[in-house]
ZAPAFI-196878 format. One record per residue (C-alpha): residue number from 1; chain; x, y, z. Coordinates in Angstrom, 3 decimals. Layout:
<nodes>
{NUM, A, {X, Y, Z}}
...
</nodes>
This chain:
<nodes>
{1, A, {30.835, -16.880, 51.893}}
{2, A, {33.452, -14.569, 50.427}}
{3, A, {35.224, -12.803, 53.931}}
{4, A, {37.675, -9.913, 54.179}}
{5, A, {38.949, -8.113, 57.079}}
{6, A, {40.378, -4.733, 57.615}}
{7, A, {43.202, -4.129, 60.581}}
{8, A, {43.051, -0.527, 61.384}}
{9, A, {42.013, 2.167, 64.237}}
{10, A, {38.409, 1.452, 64.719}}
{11, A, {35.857, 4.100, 66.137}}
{12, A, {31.910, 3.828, 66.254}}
{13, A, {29.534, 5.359, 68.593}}
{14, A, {26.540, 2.944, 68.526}}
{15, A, {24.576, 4.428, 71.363}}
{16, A, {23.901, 7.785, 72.314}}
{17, A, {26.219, 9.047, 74.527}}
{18, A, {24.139, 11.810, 76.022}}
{19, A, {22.489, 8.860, 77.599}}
{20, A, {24.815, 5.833, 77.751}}
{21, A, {27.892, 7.756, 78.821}}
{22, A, {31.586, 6.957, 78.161}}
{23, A, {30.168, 2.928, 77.579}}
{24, A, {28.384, 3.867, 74.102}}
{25, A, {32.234, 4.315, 72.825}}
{26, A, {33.591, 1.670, 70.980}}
{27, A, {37.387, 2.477, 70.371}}
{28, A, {39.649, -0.019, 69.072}}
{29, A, {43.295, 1.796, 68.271}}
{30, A, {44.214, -1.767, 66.859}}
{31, A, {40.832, -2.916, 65.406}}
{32, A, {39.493, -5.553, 63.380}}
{33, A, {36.792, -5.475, 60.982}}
{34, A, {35.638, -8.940, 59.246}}
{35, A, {33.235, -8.577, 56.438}}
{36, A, {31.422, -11.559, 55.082}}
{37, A, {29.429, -10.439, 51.950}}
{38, A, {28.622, -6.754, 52.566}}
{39, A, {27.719, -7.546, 56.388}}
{40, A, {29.889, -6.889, 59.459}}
{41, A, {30.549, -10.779, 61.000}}
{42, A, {32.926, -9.193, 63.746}}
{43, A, {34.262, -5.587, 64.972}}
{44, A, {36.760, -5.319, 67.850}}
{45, A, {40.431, -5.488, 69.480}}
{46, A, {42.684, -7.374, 66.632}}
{47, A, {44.171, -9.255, 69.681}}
{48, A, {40.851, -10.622, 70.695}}
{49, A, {39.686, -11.228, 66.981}}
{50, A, {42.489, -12.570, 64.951}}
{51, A, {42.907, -16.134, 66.078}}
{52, A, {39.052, -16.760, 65.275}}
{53, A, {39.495, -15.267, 61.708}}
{54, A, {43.241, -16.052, 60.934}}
{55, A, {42.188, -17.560, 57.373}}
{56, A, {40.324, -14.366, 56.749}}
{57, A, {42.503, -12.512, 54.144}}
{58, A, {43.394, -8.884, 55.680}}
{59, A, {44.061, -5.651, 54.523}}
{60, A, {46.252, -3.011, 56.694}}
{61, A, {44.259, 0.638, 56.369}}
{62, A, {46.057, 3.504, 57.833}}
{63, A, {43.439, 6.337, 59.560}}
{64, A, {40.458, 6.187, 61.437}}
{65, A, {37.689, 3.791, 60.617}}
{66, A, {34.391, 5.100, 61.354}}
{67, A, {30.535, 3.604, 60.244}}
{68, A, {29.553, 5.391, 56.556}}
{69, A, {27.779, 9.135, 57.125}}
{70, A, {24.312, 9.158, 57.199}}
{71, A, {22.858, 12.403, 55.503}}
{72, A, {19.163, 12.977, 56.952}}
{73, A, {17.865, 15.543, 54.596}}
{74, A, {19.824, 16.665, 51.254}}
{75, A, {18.494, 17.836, 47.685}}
{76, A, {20.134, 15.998, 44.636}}
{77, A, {18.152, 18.473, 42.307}}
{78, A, {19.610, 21.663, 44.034}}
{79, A, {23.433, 20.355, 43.381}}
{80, A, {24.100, 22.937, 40.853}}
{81, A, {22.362, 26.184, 42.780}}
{82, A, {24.724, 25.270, 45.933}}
{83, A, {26.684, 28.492, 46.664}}
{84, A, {23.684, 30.939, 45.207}}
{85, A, {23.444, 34.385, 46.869}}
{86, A, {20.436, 35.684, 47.529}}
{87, A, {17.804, 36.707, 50.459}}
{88, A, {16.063, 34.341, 52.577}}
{89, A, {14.044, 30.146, 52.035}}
{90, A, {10.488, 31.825, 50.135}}
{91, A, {12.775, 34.074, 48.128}}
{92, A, {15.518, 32.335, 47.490}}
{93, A, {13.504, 29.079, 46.482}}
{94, A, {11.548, 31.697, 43.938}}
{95, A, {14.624, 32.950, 42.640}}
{96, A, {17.211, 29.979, 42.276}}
{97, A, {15.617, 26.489, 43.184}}
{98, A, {12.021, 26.044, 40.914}}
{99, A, {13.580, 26.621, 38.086}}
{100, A, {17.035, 24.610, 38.652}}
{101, A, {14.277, 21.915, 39.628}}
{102, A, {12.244, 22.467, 36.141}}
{103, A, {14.891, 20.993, 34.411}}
{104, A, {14.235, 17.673, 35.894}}
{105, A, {12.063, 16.728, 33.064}}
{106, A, {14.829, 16.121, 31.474}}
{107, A, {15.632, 12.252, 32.008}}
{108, A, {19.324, 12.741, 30.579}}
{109, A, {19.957, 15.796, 32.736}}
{110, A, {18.348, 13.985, 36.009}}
{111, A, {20.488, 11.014, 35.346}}
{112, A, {23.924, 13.392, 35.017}}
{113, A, {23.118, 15.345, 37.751}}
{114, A, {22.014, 12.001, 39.798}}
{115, A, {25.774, 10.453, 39.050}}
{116, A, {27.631, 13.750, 40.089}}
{117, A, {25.379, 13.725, 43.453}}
{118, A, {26.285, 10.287, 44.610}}
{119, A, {29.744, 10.107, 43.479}}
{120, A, {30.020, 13.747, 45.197}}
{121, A, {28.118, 11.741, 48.813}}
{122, A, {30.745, 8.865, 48.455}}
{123, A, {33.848, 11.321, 48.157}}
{124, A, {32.872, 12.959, 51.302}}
{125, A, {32.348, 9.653, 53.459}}
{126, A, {28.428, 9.432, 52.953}}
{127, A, {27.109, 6.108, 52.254}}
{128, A, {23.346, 6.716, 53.125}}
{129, A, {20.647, 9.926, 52.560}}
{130, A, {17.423, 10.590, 52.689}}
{131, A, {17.325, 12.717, 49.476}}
{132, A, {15.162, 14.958, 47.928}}
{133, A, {14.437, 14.618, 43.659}}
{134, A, {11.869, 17.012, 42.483}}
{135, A, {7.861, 16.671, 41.131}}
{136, A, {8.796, 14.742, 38.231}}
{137, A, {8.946, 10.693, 38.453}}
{138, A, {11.648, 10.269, 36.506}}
{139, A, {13.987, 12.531, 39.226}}
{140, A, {13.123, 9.411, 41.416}}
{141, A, {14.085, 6.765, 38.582}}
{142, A, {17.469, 8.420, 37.832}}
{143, A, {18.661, 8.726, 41.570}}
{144, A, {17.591, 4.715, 41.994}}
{145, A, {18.871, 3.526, 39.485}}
{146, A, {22.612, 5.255, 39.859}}
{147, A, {22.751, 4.641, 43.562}}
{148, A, {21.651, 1.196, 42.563}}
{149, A, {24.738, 1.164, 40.908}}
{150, A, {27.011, 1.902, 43.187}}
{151, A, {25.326, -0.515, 45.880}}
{152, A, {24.241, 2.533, 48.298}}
{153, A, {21.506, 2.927, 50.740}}
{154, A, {19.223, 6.073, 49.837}}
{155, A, {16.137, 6.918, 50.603}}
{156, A, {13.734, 8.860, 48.309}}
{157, A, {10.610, 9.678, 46.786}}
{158, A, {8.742, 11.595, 44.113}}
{159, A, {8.152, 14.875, 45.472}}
{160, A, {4.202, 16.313, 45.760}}
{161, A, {3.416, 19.517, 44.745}}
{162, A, {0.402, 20.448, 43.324}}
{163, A, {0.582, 24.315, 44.181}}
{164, A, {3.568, 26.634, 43.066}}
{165, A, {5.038, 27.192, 39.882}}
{166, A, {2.595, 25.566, 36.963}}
{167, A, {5.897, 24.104, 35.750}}
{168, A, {6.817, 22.155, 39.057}}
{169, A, {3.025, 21.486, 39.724}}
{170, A, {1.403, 18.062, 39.706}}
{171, A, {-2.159, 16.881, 40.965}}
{172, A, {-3.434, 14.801, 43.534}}
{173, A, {-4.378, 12.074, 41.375}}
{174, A, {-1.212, 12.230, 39.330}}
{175, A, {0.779, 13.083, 42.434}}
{176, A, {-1.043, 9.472, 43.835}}
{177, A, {-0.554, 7.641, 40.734}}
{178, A, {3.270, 8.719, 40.315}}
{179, A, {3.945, 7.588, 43.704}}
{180, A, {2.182, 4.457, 44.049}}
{181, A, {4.231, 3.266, 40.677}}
{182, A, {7.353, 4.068, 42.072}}
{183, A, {6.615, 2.536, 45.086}}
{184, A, {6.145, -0.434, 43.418}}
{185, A, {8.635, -0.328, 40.583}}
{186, A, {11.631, 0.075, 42.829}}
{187, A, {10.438, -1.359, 46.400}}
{188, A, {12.967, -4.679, 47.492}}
{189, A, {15.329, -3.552, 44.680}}
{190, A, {19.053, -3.701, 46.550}}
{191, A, {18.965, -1.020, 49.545}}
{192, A, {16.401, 1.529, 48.635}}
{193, A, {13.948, 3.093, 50.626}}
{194, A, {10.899, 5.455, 49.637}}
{195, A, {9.841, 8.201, 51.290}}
{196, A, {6.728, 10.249, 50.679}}
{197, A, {7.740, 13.674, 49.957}}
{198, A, {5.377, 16.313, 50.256}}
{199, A, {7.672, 19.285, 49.898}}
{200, A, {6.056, 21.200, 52.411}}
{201, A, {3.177, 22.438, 53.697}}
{202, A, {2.651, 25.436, 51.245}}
{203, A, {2.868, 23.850, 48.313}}
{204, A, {0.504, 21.311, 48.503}}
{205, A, {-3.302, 21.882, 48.816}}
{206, A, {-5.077, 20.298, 51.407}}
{207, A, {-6.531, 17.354, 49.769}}
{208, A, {-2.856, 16.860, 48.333}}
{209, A, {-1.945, 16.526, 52.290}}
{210, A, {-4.672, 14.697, 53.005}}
{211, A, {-3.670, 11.891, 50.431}}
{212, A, {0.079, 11.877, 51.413}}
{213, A, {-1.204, 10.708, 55.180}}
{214, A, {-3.688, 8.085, 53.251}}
{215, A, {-0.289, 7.168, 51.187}}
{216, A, {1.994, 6.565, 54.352}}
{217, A, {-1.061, 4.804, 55.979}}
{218, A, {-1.262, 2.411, 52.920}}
{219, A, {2.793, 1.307, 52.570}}
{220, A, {3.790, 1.032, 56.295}}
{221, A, {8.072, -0.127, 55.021}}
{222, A, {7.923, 3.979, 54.001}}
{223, A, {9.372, 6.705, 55.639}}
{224, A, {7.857, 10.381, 55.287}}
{225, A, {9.610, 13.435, 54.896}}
{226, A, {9.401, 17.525, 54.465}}
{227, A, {10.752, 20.271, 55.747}}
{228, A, {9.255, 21.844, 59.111}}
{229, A, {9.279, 25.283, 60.827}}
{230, A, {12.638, 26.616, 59.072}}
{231, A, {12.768, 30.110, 58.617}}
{232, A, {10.383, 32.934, 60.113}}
{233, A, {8.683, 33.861, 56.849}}
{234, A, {7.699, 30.485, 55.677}}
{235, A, {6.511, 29.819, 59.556}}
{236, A, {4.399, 33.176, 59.245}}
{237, A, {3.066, 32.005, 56.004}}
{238, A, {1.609, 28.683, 57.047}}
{239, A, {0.079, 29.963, 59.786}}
{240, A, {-2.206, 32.293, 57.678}}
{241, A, {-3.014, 29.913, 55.786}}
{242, A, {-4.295, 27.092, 58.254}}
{243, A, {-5.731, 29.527, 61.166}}
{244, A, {-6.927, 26.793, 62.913}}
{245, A, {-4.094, 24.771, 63.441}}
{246, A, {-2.058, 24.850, 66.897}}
{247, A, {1.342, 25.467, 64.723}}
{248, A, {3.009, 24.075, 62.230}}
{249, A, {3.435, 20.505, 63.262}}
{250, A, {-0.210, 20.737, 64.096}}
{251, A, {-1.021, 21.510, 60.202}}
{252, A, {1.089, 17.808, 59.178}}
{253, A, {-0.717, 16.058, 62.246}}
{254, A, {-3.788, 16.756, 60.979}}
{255, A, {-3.275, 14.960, 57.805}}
{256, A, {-1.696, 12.092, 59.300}}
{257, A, {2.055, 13.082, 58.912}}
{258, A, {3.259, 12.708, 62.417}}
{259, A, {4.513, 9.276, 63.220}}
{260, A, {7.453, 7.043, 63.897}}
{261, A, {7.901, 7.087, 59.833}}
{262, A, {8.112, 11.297, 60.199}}
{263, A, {11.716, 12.602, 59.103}}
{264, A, {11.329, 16.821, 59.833}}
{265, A, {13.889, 18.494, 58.457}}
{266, A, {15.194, 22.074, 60.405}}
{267, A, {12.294, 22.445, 63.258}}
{268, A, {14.558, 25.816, 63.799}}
{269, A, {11.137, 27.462, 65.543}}
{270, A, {9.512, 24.680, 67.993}}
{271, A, {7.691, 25.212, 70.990}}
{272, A, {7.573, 22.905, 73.885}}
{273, A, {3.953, 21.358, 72.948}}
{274, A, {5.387, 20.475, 69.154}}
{275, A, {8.690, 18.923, 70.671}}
{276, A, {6.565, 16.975, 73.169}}
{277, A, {4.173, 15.520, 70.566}}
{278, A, {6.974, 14.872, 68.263}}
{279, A, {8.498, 12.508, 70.679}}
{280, A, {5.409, 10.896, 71.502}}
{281, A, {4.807, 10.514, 67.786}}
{282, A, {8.615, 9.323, 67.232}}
{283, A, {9.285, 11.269, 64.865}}
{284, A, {12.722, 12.139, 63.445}}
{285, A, {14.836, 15.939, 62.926}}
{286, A, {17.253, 16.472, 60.272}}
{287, A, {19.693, 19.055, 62.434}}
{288, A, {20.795, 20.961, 59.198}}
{289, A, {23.546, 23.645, 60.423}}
{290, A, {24.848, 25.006, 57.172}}
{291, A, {21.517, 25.927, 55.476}}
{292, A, {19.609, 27.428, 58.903}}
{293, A, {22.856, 29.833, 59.167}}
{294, A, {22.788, 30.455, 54.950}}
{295, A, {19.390, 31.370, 54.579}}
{296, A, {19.212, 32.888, 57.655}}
{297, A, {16.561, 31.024, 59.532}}
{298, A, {17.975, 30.867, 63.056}}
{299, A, {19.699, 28.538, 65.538}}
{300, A, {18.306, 25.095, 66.044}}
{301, A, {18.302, 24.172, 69.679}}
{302, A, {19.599, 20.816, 70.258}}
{303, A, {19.515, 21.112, 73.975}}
{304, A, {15.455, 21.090, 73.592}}
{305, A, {15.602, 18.733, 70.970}}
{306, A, {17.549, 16.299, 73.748}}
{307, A, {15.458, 16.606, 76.397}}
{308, A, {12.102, 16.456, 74.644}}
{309, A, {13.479, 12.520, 73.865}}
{310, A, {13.577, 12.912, 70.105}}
{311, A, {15.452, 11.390, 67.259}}
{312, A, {18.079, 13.583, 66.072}}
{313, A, {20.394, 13.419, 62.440}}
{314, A, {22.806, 15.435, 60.711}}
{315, A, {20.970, 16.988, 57.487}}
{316, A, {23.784, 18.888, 55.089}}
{317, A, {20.598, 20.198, 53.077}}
{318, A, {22.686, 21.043, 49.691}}
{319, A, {21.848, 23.468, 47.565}}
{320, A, {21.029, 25.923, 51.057}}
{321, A, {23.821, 23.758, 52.567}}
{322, A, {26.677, 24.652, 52.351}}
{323, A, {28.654, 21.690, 51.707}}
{324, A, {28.101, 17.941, 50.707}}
{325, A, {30.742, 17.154, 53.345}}
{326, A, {29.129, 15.560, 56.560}}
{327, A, {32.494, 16.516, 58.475}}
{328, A, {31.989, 20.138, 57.735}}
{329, A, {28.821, 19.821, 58.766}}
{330, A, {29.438, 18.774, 62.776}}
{331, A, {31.598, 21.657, 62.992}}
{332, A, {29.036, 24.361, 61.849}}
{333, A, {26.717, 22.439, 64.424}}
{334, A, {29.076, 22.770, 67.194}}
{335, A, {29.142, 26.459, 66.451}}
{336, A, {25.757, 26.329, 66.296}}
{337, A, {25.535, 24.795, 69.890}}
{338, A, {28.068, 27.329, 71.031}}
{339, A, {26.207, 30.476, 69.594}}
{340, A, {23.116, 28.945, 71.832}}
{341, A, {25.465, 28.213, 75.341}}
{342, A, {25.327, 24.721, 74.827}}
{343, A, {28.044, 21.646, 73.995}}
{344, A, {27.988, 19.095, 71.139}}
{345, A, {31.446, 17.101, 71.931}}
{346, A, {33.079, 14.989, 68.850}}
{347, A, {31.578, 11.727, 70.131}}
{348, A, {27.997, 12.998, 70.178}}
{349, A, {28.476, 14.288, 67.246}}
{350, A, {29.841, 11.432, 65.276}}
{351, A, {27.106, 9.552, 67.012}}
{352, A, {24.335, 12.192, 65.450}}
{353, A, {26.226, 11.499, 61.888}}
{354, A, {26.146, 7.827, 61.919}}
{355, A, {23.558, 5.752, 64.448}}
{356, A, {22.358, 8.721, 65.412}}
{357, A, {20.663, 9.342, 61.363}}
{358, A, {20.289, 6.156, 61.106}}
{359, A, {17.914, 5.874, 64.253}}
{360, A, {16.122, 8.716, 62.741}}
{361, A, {16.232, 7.044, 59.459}}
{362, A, {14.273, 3.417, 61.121}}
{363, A, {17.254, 1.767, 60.173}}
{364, A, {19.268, 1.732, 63.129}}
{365, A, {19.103, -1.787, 63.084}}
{366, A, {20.782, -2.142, 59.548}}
{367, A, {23.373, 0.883, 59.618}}
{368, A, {25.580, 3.382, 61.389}}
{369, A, {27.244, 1.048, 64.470}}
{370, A, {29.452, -1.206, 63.043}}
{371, A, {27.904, -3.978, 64.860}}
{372, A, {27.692, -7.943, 63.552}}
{373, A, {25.040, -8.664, 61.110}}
{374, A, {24.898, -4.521, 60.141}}
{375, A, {25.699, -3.694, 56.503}}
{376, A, {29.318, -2.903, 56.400}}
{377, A, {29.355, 0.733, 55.374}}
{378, A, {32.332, 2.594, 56.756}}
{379, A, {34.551, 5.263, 56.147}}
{380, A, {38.623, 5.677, 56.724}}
{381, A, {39.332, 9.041, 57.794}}
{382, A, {42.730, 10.572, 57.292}}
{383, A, {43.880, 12.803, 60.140}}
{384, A, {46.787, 13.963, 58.669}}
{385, A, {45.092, 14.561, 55.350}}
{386, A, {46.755, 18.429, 55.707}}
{387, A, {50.079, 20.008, 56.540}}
{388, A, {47.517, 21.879, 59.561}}
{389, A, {45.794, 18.555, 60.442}}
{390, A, {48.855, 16.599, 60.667}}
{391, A, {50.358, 19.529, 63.101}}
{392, A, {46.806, 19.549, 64.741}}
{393, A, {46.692, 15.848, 65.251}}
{394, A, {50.166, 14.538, 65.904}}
{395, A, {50.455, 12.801, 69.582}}
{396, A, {46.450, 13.582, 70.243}}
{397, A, {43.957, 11.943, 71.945}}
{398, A, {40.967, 10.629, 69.876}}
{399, A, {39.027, 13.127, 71.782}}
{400, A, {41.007, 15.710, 70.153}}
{401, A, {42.103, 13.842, 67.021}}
{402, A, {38.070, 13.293, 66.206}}
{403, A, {37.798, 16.865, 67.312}}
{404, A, {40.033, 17.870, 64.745}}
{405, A, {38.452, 16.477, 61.862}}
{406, A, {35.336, 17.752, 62.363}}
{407, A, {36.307, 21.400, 62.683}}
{408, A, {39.281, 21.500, 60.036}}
{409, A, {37.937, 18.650, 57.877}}
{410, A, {36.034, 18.438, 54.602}}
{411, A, {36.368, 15.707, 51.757}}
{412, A, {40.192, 15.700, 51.675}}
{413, A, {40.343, 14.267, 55.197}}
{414, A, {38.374, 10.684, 53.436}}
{415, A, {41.012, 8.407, 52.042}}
{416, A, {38.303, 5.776, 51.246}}
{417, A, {34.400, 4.850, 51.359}}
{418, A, {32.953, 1.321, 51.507}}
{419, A, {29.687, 0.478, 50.596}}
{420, A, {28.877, -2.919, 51.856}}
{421, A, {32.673, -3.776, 52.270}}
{422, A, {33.201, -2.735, 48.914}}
{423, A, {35.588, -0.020, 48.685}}
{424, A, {33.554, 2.623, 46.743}}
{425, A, {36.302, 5.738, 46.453}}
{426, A, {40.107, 5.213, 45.678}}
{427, A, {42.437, 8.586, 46.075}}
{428, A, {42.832, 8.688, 42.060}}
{429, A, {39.052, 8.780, 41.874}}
{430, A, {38.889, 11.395, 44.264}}
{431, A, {41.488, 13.752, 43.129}}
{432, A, {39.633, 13.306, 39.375}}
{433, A, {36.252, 14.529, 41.049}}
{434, A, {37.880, 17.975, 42.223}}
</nodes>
């Protein structure tokens, strides 16, 4: 076995604290980490640790290690259209998204696009996402085989769409076929995960639906995932079109999209019987901050979410996201939280962006706590990465120092990613990214 181990500040929030309490904090302010080939052997005080491994070569990191970001609902194909003005999610997909996403047939432009998006996730402190590629197969292909590459745990899958624009259209046969080969063509290949992707529920005909729940039936190591009550005029929409259905969640149960597999991204607009059968079902939420307040879709209510019992992760959602930076992202959700009278403190929230997504992600087992025999993904956060941080941080608590990061941080405050113990990002790397 080829072991390493990292002396450092050591944070990870394994539980949730919203029911576990001050005990789901594990804070080590001299920590060890011990890595034996990509998977954590031991995580705790250096005093208690370093005896047992004193043969294990070690490497001093200044900053704050945390577990690697886990991004619950992101689109690679939408990179470039990040930052694009314009109205509200029916209009603004219309006018900027289909056709950034028509050029996706393109294998060279899907594979440059696919290298920019992961570098751009490892630069920020994101080591695993459940992404979104577009319609065309080969979307899928490019973002596998570059986060292959670079040894990183995403989650995708070929997205089905066989109403909108004839360009971005496939069939339910093709949409079937498409899947089923890259389910097999990339399933067990390094840490991958598929997800079936309907994009959502207006733009896919009913039998297309109808398949996607036979397609999740059939492959039960797949997650499923689409987007879910976001913004008032898509809500409006899919309720004219399926009159008979309770609500929206009602129109995905009905096809056999509700389950412990079920990743929702936004579920801005629930009521109390969708929240209720979500958590029955255990289904997942991608809490995407950034893109509800972009696009204007409204507030999402994690109080609700919390006491309805269901699995909650951090979703940046670039392009209507606002940044790739997972950091950035807690502190639009705690303003979110404020805006709605409620409170999201920094341990919750670091929770939400690491066990938290990976719980909604079925792989809290594998990711996200820095526990023994969990892939060693982690993330060395620098809280003096600017002349303001420094002054913010200096003397602080970690309450406050954690605090800190998540309101004035962004990519700058990450002086280093691991993927499976490797160390993924260097600061010359970085600085040749911006």
């Amino acid at each position: 076995m080829t072991a390493i181990a990292y002396r450092a500040e050591i944070l990870a929030v394994p539980e949730d604290p919203l029911r576990a309490g001050a005990e789901a904090i594990r804070h080590h302010p001299d920590g060890l980490l011990v890595v034996e080939d990509g998977i954590v052997a031991a995580c705790g005080d250096h005093a208690d640790l370093a005896g047992r491994f004193a043969n294990v070569p070690t490497e001093r990191l200044a900053g704050i290690l945390v577990p690697g970001f886990v991004d619950t609902h992101i689109h690679y194909p939408q990179t470039e259209r990040i930052a694009s003005h314009g109205e509200q999610l029916l209009q603004w997909l219309d006018r900027h998204i289909f056709p950034a996403e028509a050029a996706f047939a393109d294998r060279a432009h899907a594979d440059a696009i696919a290298a920019f998006f992961l570098d751009e996730l490892l630069r920020n402190g994101t080591t695993t996402a459940l992404v979104y590629p577009t319609v065309h197969p080969q979307s899928v292909d490019a973002l596998f085989e570059a986060a292959l590459a670079r040894g990183m745990r995403i989650v995708s899958g070929k997205v089905l769409m066989d109403l909108g624009p004839a360009d971005l259209r496939d069939t339910v046969a093709g949409g079937r076929a498409d899947s089923e080969a890259l389910v097999a063509r990339w399933r067990g290949r390094g840490r991958l995960g598929y997800a079936v992707t309907p994009r959502f529920a207006l733009t896919s005909t009913d039998a297309q639906l109808e398949d996607a729940g036979r397609l999740v039936a059939a492959h039960p190591d797949v997650l499923m995932h689409t987007h879910l009550a976001e913004n008032r005029g898509e809500i409006a929409a899919v309720a004219a079109r399926f009159p008979h259905a309770a609500d929206y969640l009602d129109v995905y149960d009905r096809f056999g999209l509700v389950g412990d597999r079920s990743v929702f991204a936004h579920c801005v607009h629930l009521d109390a019987r969708a929240r209720n059968r979500m958590a029955a079902a255990g289904a997942g939420i991608a809490f995407c901050a950034t893109s509800n307040m972009f696009l204007g879709s409204g507030l999402f209510d994690l109080a609700a979410t919390d006491a309805a019992g269901i699995k909650i992760g951090i979703g940046t959602d670039v392009g209507a996201g606002t940044s790739f930076s997972i950091l950035h992202t807690l502190g639009e959700a705690y303003k979110v939280c404020q805006l709605r009278g409620q409170v999201l403190d920094p341990f919750r929230a670091l929770y939400l962006a690491t066990a938290g997504g990976a719980r909604t992600l079925n792989l809290g087992d594998r990711i996200g706590g820095l526990r023994p025999g969990q892939e060693a993904d982690f993330v060395l956060l620098d809280p003096a990465a600017t002349p303001l941080l420094a002054r913010r941080t200096a003397g602080a608590s970690i309450a406050d120092t954690l605090f800190a990061l998540q309101i004035l941080g962004d990519d700058r405050a990450v002086a280093a990613t691991y993927v499976a113990g490797r160390r993924a990002l260097s600061p010359s790397r970085s600085a040749a990214c911006r």
